[in-house]
N, C-alpha and C positions, 0 to 999 in steps of 0.2 A: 201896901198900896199897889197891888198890878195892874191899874191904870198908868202909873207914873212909872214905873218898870217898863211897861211896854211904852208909850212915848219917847222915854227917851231911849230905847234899843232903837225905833225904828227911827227917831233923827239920826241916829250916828250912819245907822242904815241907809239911810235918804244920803247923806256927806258922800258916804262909799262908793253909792249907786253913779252920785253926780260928779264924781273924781277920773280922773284916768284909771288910775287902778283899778285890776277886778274885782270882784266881788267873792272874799272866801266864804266858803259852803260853812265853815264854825261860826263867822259870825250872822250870817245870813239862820242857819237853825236856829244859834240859841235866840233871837229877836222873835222868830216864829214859838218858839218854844214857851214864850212869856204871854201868846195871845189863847194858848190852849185851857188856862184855866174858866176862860170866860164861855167856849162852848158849856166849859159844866154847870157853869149860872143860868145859862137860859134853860135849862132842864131838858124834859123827852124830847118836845121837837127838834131838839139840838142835838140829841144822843146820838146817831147816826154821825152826823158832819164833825162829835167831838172823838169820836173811837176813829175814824177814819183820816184825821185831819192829824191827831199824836203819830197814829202809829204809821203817817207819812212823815213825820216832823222828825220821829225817834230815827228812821232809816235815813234821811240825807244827816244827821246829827254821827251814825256810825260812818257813812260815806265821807265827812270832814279827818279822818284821820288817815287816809289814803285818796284822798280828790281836795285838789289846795282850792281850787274857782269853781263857779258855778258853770263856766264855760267851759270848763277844761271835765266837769262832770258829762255834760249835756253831750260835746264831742267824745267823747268816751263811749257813750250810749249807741251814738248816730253809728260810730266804728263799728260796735258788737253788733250793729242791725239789730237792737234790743229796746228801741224807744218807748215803742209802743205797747212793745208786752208789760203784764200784771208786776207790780213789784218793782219795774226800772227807776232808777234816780228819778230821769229825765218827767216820769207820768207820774211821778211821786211828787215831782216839784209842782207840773200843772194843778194839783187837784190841792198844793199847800196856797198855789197862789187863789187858787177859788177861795179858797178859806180867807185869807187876806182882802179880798176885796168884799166879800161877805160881811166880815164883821166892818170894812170902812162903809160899805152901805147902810148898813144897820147903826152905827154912830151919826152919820148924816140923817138920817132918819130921826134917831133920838134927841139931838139935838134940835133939828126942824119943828118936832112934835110938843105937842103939851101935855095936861094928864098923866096918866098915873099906870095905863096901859103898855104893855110893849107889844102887843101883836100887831098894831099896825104897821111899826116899825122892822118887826123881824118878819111880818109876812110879806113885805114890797120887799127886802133885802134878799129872801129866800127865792122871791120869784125872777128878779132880775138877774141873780149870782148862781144858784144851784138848779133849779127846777126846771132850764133847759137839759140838762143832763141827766135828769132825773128821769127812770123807768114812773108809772103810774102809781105803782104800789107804793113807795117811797113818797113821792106827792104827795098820796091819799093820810100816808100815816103824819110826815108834817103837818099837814095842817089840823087832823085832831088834836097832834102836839100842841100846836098855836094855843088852844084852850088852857093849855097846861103850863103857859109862860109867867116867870113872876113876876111882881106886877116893878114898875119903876125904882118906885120906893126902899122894896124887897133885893133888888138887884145890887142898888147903891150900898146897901147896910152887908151885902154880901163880897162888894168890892172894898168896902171901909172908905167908901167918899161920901163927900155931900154934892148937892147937886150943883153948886158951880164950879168947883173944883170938878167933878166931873167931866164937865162941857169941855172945860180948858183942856184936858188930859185926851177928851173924843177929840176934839176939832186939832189937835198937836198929831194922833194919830191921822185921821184923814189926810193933813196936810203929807204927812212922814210917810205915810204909804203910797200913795196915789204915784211917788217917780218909782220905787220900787216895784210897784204893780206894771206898769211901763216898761222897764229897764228888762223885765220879765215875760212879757207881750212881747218885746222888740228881740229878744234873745229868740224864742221859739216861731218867732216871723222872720229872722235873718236865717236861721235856717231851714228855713222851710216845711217848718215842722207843721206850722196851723195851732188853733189855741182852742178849738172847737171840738175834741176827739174826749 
């Protein structure tokens, strides 16, 4: 059931976020690490955001055994003058938290929604999360993907829920992510890093 998997990683997550203490990089991946199997449920449109979204997940995941915080990673980075270069912790973590708020706009979505379709849902989530940063070409090929999404029904039987259990397991993540998404916006705005790049 990696709906109930990732729930409750990311309350414990959410607990951490809103405690004094930092925030370590092992438990902060493996929480991220439990939302990756869902880019591979939503299929092609999602192939891009799901190979990019792991094999950002797998690098801050090898970074947990030599960086204890998420903080103490990011000033590491800001030291080396290496933030914003390809491959850094620090733009690996930006583009895990796109991934993050993606799939909670797409839960908000699914839950809001009725029927049997997900493109509604995954195409408002895709436009408000990814597709400012998104080149043209990228764009153009999601939303062909869009056609190619399974349908509600098909999703659920691929997650092994039904659909109220679902809802509870979406609206438990929204709630769970949404200070972790923050706490993550507020890390890269205290340092002045911007969340736009």
């Amino acid at each position: 059931r990696p709906l109930r998997k990732i729930s409750t990683a990311f309350k414990e997550l959410a607990a951490t976020v809103n405690s004094p203490s930092p925030v370590p990089v092992a438990q902060f991946s493996h929480a991220c690490s439990l939302v990756s199997p869902l880019f591979g449920c939503l299929g092609i449109a999602f192939k891009f955001a799901e190979m990019d979204y792991v094999a950002k997940v797998n690098d801050l995941a090898r970074a947990s055994s030599s960086v204890s915080t998420l903080l103490v990673m990011v000033d590491k980075d800001i030291e080396a003058n290496c933030v914003r270069k390809a491959g850094s912790h620090t733009r690996n973590l930006l583009r895990v938290k796109r991934g993050l708020d993606m799939v909670r706009v797409l839960f908000e979505q699914i839950i809001a929604s009725e029927g049997n379709s997900l493109k509604d849902p995954a195409s408002k989530s895709y436009a408000q999360v990814f597709a400012p940063h998104h080149g043209w070409a990228i764009r153009k090929a999601v939303s062909v993907g869009m056609y190619a999404l399974p349908t509600r029904a098909h999703l659920l039987k691929m997650l092994n829920e039904d659909e109220a259990a679902a809802k509870i397991e979406m609206q438990s993540y929204v709630n769970a992510s949404a200070p972790v998404i923050t706490y993550l916006d507020n890390l890269f705005l205290s340092k002045q890093l911007g969340i736009d790049w």
